[in-house]
N, C-alpha and C positions, 0 to 999 in steps of 0.2 A: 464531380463524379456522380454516378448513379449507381444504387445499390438495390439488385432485388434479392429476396428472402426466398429462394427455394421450397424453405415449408410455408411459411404463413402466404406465401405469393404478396406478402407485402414490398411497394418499392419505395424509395424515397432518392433525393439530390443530397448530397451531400459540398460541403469546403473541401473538395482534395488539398488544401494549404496546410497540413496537418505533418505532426509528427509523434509519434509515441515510444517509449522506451518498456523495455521490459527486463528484468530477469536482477536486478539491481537493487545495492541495500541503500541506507539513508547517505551514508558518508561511506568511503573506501578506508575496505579494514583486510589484514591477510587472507586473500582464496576470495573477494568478491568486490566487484566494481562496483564507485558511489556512484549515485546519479546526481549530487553537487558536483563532483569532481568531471563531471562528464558534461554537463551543462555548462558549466564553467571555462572547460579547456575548449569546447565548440566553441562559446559566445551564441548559444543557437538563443537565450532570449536578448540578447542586444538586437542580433541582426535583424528575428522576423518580428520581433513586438507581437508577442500573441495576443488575441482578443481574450484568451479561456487559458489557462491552464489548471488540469486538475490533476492533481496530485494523491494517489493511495501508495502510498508506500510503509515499510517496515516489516512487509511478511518475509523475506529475506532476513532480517536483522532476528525475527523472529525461531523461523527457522534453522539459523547457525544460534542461536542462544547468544547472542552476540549483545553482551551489554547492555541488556533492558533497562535498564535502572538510568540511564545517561541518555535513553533514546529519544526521551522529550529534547535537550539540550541538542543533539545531532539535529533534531528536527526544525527545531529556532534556527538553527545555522541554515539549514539549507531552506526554509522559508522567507527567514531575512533577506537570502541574495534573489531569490526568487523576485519577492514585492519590491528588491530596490532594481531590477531589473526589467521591471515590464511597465509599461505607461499607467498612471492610475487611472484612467477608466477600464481597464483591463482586469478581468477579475481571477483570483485564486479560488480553487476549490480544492480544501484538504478534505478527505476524505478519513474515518475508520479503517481498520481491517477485518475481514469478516472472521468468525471463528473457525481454524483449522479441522481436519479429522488424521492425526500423526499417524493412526495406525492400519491406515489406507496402504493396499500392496506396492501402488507405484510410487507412493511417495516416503513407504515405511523407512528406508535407507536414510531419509532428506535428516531426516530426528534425527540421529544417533547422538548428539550431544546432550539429548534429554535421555538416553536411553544406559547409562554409569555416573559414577560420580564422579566430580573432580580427576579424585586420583587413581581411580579406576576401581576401587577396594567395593564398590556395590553398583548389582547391576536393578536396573528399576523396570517396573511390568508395564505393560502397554496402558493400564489403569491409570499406573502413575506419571505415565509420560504425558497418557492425555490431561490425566490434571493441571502436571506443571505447565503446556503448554497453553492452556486455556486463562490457563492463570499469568502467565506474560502477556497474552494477547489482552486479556481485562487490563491489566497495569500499566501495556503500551498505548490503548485506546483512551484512556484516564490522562494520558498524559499528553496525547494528540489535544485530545479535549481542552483540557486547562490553557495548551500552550495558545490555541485560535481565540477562545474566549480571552484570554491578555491581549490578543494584540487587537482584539476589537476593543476591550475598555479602555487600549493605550488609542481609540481613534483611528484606527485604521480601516477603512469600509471599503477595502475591495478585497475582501478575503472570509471567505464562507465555509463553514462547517458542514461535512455530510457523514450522518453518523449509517454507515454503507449495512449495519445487523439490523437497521428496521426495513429492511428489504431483504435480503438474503437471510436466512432466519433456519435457513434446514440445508444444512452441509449435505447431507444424504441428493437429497433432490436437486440444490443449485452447486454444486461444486465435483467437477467429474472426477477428480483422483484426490479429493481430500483436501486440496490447495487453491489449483486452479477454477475459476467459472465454468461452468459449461453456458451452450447457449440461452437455458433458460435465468443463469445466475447474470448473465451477463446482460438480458434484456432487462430485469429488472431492475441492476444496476444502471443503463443507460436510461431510461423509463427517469428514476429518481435523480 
């Protein structure tokens, strides 16, 4: 395919053999579909043997508050089928997540499990949602981390770390509603 860039007038060729998934947590939990389970039930990396696949996932997992603490362990699982599924010249790139902004209008609704407690008895300030939520996002990246560095000292070399906040670094500027890229987050993501 070919792709021109309206603003920068930049073009380039691309592999239209591609496919991408979006909107998906690590594993299938109630109210949201894994993208193990969705990889899985296709066979889409048996059938096309991808040269790349790269992998940022967990802002889902993030954003329902869904089990951080186990989210490393989700991620070995669905890494695991990943590398035992695609040829080893073929490479993995896992990816960080970059830091959210909860208290963004469009995406202020997405929180609300940072936003009471448990049992509903305290409700918490936008202060401390951003806290807790930055503070998942450090806990889940920490654990992103740990889990690729194992599997590289356990010998595995076709699976590469990209730590996605030494690039996007200003939520305000690379991220249009708090969550998602806009297209300057997203150039310097593909860029890196």
């Amino acid at each position: 395919g070919q792709y021109s860039d309206n603003t920068t007038g930049e073009s380039f060729s691309y592999d239209a053999a591609h496919c991408g998934f979006s909107g998906y947590s690590i594993c299938e939990y109630n109210g949201r579909n894994g993208i193990l389970e969705t990889l899985s039930s296709g066979n889409y990396l048996e059938e096309y043997h991808p040269d790349i696949v790269i992998l940022q996932i967990g802002t889902n997992d993030i954003i329902d508050n869904h089990d951080i603490e186990n989210a490393g362990k989700r991620l070995d699982t669905l890494v695991t089928y990943i590398l035992e599924n695609i040829p080893e010249s073929s490479v993995l790139f896992v990816t960080t997540i970059p830091d959210l902004a909860p208290n963004e209008p469009d995406v202020y609704p997405w929180f609300s499990n940072y936003r009471h407690s448990a049992d509903w008895t305290k409700e918490y300030s936008d202060e401390e949602v951003e806290k807790a939520v930055l503070s998942q996002i450090k806990n889940y990246n920490s654990q992103v981390k740990a889990l690729i560095e194992k599997k590289q000292s356990d010998g595995i070399k076709n699976i590469i770390i990209g730590d996605i906040n030494s690039v996007v670094d200003n939520v305000s500027a690379q991220l249009k509603d708090g969550v998602h890229p806009n297209d300057t987050g997203y150039k310097l993501m593909g860029e890196y």
